[in-house]
SEMIKE-401183 format. One record per residue (C-alpha): residue number from 1; z, y, x. Coordinates in steps of 0.001 Angstrom, whole numbers, always signed. Example, Ala and Ser with C-alpha at 12.3 -4.5 7.8 and 13.67 -1.06 7.14 Angstrom:
! SEMIKE-401183
@i:1, z:+7800, y:-4500, x:+12300
@i:2, z:+7140, y:-1060, x:+13670
This chain:
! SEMIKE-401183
@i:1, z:-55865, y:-94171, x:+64523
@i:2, z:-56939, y:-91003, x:+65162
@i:3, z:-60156, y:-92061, x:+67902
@i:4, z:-59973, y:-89082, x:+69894
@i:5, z:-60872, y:-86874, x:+66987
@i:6, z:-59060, y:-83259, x:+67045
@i:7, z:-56058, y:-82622, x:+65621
@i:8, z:-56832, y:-80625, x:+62108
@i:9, z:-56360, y:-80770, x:+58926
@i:10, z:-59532, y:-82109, x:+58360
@i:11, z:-58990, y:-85238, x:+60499
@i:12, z:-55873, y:-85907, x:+58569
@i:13, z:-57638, y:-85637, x:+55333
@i:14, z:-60069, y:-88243, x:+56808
@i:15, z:-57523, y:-90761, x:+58432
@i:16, z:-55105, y:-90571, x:+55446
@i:17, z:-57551, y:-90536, x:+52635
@i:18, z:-55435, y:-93241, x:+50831
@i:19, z:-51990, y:-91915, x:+50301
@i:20, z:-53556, y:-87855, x:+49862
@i:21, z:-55766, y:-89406, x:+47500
@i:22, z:-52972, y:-90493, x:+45953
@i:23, z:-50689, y:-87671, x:+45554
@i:24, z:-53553, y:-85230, x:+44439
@i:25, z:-54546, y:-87248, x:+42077
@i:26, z:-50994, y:-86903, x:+40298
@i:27, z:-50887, y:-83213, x:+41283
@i:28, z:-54124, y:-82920, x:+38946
@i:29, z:-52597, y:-84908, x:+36397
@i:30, z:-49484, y:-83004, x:+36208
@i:31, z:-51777, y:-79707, x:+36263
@i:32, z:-53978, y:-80569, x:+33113
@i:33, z:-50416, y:-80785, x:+30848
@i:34, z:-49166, y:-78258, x:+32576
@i:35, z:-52183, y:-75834, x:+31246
@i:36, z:-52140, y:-77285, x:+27897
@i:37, z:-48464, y:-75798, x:+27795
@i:38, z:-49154, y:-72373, x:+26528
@i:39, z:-52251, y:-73450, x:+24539
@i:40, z:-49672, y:-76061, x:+21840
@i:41, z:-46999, y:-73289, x:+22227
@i:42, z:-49471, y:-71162, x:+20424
@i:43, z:-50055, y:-73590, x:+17591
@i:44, z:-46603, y:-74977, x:+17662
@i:45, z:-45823, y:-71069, x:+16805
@i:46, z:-48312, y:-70816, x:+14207
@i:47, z:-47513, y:-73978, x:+12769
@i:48, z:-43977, y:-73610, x:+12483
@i:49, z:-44769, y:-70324, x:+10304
@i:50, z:-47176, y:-72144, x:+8190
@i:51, z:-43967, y:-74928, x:+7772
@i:52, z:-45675, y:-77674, x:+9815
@i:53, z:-43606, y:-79645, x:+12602
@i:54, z:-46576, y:-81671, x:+13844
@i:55, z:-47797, y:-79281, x:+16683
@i:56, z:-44176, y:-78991, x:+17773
@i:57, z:-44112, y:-82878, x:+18248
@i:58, z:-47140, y:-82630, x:+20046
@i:59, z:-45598, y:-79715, x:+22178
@i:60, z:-42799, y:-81872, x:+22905
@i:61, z:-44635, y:-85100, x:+23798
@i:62, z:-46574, y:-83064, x:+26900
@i:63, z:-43455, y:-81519, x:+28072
@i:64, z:-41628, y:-84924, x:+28640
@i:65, z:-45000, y:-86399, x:+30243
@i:66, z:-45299, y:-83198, x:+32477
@i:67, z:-41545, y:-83976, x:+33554
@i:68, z:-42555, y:-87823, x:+34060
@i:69, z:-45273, y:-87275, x:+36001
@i:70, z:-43264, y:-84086, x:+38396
@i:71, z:-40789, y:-86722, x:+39401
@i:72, z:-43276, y:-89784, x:+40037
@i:73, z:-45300, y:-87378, x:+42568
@i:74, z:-42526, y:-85810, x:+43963
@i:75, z:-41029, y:-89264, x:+45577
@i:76, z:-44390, y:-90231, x:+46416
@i:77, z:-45193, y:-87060, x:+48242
@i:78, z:-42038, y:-87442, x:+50303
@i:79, z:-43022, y:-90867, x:+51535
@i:80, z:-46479, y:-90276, x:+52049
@i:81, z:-46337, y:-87261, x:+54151
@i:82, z:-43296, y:-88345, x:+55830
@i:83, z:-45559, y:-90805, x:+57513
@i:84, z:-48495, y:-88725, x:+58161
@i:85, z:-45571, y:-86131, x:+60010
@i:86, z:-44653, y:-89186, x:+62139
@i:87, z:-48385, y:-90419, x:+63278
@i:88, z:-49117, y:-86643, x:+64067
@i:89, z:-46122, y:-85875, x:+66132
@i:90, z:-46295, y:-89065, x:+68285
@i:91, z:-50307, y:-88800, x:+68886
@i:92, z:-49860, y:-84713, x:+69771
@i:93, z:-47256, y:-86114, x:+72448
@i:94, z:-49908, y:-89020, x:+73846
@i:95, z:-52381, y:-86256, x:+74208
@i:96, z:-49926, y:-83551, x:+75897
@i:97, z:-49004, y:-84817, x:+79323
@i:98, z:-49484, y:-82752, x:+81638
@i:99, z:-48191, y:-79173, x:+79657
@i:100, z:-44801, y:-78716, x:+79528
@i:101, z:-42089, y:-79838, x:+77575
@i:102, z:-41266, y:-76564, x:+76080
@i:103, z:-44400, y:-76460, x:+75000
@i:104, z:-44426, y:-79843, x:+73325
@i:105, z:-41590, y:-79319, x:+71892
@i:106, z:-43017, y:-75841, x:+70007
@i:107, z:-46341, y:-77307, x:+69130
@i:108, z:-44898, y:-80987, x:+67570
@i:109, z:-42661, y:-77948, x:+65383
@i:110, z:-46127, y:-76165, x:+64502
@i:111, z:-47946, y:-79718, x:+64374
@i:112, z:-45430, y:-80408, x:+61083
@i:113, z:-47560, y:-77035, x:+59304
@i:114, z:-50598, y:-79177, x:+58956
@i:115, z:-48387, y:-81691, x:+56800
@i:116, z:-46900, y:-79421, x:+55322
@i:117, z:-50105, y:-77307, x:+54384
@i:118, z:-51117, y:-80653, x:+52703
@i:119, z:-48018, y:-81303, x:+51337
@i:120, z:-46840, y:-78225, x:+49859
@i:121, z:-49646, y:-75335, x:+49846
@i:122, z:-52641, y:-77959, x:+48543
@i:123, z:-51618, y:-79147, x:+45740
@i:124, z:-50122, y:-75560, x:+44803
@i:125, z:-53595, y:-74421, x:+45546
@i:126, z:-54944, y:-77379, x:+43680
@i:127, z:-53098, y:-76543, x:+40592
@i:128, z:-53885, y:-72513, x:+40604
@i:129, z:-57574, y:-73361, x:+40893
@i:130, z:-57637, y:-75760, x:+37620
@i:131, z:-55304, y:-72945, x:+36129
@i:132, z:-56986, y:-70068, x:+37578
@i:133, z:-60587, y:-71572, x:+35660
@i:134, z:-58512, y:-72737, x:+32347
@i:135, z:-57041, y:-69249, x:+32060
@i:136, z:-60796, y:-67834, x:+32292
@i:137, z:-62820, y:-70259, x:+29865
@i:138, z:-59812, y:-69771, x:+27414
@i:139, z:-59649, y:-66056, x:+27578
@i:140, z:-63428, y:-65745, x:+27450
@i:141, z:-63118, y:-67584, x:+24373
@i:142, z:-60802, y:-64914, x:+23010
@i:143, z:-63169, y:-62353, x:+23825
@i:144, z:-65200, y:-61823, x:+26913
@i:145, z:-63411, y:-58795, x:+27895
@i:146, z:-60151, y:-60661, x:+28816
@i:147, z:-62537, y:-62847, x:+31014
@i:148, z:-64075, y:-59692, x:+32761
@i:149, z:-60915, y:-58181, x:+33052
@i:150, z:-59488, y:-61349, x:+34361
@i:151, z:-62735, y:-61712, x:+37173
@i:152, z:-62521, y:-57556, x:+37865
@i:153, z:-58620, y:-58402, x:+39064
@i:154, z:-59660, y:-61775, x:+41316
@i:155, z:-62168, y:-59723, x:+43225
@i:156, z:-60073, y:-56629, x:+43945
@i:157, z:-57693, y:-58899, x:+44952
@i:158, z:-59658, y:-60974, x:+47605
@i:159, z:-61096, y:-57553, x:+49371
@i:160, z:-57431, y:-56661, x:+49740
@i:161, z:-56708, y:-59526, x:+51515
@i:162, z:-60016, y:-59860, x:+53373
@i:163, z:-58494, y:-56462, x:+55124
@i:164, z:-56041, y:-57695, x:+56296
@i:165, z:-56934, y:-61148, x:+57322
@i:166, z:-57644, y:-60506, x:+61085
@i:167, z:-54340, y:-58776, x:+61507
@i:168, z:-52715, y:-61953, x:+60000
@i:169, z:-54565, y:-64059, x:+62703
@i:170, z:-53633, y:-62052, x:+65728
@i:171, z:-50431, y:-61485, x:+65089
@i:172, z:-49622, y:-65566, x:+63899
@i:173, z:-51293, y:-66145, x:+67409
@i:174, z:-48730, y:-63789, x:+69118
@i:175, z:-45541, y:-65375, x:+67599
@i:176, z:-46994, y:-68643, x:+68235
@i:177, z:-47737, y:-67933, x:+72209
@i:178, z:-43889, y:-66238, x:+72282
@i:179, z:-42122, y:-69649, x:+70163
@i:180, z:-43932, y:-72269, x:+73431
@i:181, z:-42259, y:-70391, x:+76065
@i:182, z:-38906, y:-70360, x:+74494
@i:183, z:-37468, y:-73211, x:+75734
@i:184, z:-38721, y:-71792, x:+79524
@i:185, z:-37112, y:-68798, x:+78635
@i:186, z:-34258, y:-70293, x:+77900
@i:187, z:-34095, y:-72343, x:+81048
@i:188, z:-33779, y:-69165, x:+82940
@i:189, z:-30106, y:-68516, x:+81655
@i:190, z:-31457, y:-64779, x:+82255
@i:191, z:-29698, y:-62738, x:+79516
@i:192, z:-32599, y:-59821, x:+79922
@i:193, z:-35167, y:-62920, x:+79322
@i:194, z:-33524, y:-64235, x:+76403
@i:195, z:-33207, y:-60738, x:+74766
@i:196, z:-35967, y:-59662, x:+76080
@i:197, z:-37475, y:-63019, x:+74221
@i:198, z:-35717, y:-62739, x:+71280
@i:199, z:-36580, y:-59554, x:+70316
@i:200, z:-39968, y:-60128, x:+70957
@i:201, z:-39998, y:-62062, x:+68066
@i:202, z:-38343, y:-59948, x:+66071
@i:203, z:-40723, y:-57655, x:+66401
@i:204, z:-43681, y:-59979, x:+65498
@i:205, z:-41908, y:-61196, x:+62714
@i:206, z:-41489, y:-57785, x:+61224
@i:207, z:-44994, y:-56911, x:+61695
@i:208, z:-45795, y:-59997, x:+59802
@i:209, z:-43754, y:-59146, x:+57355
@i:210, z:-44016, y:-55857, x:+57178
@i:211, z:-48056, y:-56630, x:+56268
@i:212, z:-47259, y:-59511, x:+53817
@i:213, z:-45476, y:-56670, x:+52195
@i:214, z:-48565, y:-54289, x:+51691
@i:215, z:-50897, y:-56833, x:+51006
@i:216, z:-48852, y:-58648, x:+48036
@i:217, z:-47604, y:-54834, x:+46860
@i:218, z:-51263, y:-54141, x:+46362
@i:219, z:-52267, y:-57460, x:+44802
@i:220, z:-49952, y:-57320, x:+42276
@i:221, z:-50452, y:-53765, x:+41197
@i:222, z:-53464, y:-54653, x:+40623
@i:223, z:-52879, y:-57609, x:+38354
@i:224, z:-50266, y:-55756, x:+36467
@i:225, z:-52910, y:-53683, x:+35530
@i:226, z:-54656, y:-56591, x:+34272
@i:227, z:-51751, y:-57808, x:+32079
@i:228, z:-51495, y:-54594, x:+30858
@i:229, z:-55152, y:-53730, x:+29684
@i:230, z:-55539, y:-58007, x:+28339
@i:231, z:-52369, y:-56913, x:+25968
@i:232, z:-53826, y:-53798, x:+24717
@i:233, z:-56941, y:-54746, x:+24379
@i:234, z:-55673, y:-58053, x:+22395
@i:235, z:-53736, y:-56022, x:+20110
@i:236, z:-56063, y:-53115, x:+19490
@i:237, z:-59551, y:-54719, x:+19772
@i:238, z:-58975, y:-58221, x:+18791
@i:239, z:-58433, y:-59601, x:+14820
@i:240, z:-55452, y:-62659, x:+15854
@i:241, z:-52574, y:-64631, x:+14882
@i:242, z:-49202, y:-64305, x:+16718
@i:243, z:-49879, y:-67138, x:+18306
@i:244, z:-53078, y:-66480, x:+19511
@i:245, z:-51519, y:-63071, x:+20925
@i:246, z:-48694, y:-65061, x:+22362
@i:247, z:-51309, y:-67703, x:+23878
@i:248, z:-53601, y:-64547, x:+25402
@i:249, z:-50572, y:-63322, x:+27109
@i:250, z:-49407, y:-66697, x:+28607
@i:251, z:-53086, y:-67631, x:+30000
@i:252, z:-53479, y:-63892, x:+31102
@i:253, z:-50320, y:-64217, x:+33565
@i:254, z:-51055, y:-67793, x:+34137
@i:255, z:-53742, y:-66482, x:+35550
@i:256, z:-51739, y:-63681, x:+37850
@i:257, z:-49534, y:-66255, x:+39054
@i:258, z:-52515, y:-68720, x:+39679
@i:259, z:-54089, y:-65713, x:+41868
@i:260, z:-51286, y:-64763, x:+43529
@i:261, z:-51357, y:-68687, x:+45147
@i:262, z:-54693, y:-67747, x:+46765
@i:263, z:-53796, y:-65313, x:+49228
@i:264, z:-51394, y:-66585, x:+50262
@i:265, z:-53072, y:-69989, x:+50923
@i:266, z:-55781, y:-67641, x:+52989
@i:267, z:-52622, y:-66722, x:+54779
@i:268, z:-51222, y:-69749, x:+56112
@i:269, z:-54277, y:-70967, x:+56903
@i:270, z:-55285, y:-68296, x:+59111
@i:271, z:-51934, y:-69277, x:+60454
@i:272, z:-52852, y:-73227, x:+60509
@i:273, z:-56252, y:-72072, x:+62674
@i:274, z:-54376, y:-70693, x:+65220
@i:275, z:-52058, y:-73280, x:+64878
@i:276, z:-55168, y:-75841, x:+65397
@i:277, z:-57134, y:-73921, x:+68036
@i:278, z:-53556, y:-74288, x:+70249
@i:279, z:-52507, y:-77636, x:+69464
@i:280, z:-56239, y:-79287, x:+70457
@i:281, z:-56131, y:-76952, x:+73538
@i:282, z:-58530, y:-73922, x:+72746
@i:283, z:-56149, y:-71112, x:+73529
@i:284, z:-56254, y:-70964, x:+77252
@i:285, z:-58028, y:-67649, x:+76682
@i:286, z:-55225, y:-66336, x:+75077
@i:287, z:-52309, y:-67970, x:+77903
@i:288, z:-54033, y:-66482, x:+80496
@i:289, z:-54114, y:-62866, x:+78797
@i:290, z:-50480, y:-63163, x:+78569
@i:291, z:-49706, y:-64527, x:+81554
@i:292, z:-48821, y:-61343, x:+83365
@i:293, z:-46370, y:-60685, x:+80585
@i:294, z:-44626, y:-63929, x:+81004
@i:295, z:-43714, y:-63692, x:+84521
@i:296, z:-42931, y:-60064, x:+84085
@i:297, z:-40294, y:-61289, x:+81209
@i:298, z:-38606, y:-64261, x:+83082
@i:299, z:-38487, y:-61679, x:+86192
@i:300, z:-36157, y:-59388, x:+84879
């Protein structure tokens, strides 16, 4: 199934083009009613103050389609990807012989990220992107201030995370190396190991953390800003209805919430490349740096 191709994301979106066809297909669908939402709130708002019960009708008639269509992609996803895990897992084990079992047994655990990148973070990402340019053509027909405002935010945002992106890599590729020798570890029955092990991660895992922290503190100053100018400016600069106003506001955090999706997507996948470089063997590089360290660990 897979002919010898490496194990990636991109080789799954090639060998199960059907069923991921499939489920982002509905994930779009779902994502155009879902950014009409705020758009018939507005009018449902203004018509209900003008006495007219037609947009709320039409309000209502999107929200039980949106729910329709959440469920009907939901069970497919489950299937779908449930079968992709299953063909992954068993062709990662044909192809890892001669390495051993502990670290089978941590990769066929990382191998399930690629699934679940497609699974879970795609259409997420899929859905902020068709928000993310909604949110933009909508405010900029408002005024083209929101819209600059709105672009001003997006590129503050990705030089934030282009900092940091590095850091992410190398330290993902540290708490990777440490989870394949667990089971090794573990083996030893060495409680100075196993702490010694343990803690290890702990201490990756807070430096992970601890940078997710910064980055996402940063980000999202800096899109409160941008809610905070788009509602001033709407108010003060901008002749509207209250619906209108309420319509700015929703597509203005739409549009934080949308952006907030995309670095973390950068994140896991500069997780998922380490993640691929291992599981197709290109990290011998980094086993033999840490070699030393191993045998120093399982010596004590």
């Amino acid at each position: 199934m897979f002919r010898g191709r490496a194990l990636t994301v991109t080789t799954l979106l090639k060998t199960f083009s059907g069923p991921i066809s499939v489920t982002w297909f509905l994930t779009l669908c779902e994502t155009v009613l879902m950014v009409l939402i705020p758009m018939f709130m507005g009018l449902a708002i203004d018509g209900l103050l003008a006495d007219d019960i037609v947009p709320l009708w039409q309000l209502s008639a999107i929200l039980i389609g949106l729910t329709g269509m959440s469920v009907l992609r939901r069970i497919y996803d489950t299937r779908a990807y449930g079968d992709i895990r299953v063909e992954l897992g068993h062709e990662l084990v044909k192809r890892s012989q001669n390495i051993p079992v502990s670290n089978i047994n941590a990769r066929l655990g990382m191998s399930r990220e690629l699934v679940d990148f497609l699974e879970q973070e795609v259409p997420v990402l899929m859905t902020s992107s068709v928000q993310l340019i909604a949110s933009l053509i909508i405010l900029f027909s408002f005024h083209v201030m929101l819209c600059a405002a709105a672009l001003g935010a997006a590129i503050l945002m990705l030089i934030i995370y282009g900092v940091c992106h590095g850091r992410f890599y190398r330290l993902n590729e540290d708490l990777n190396h440490q989870t394949e020798r667990q089971v090794s570890i573990l083996e030893t029955r060495k409680r100075n190991s196993i702490f010694a092990h343990l803690d290890r991660v702990r201490k990756l895992e807070v430096r992970i953390s601890d940078t997710e922290a910064y980055v996402y503190g940063a980000i999202f100053a800096v899109l409160l800003g941008f809610i905070v100018f788009n509602l001033w400016y709407s108010v003060t600069h901008i002749k509207i209805t209250v619906g209108t106003i309420f319509a700015i506001i929703s597509y203005s955090w739409e549009f934080v919430e949308s952006s907030l999706v995309l670095p973390m997507a950068l994140q896991n996948w500069s997780r998922l490349s380490e993640i691929m470089n291992r599981i197709n063997g290109k990290d011998k590089e980094h086993n033999s740096a840490h070699s030393d360290k191993a045998t120093n660990l399982q010596q004590h």
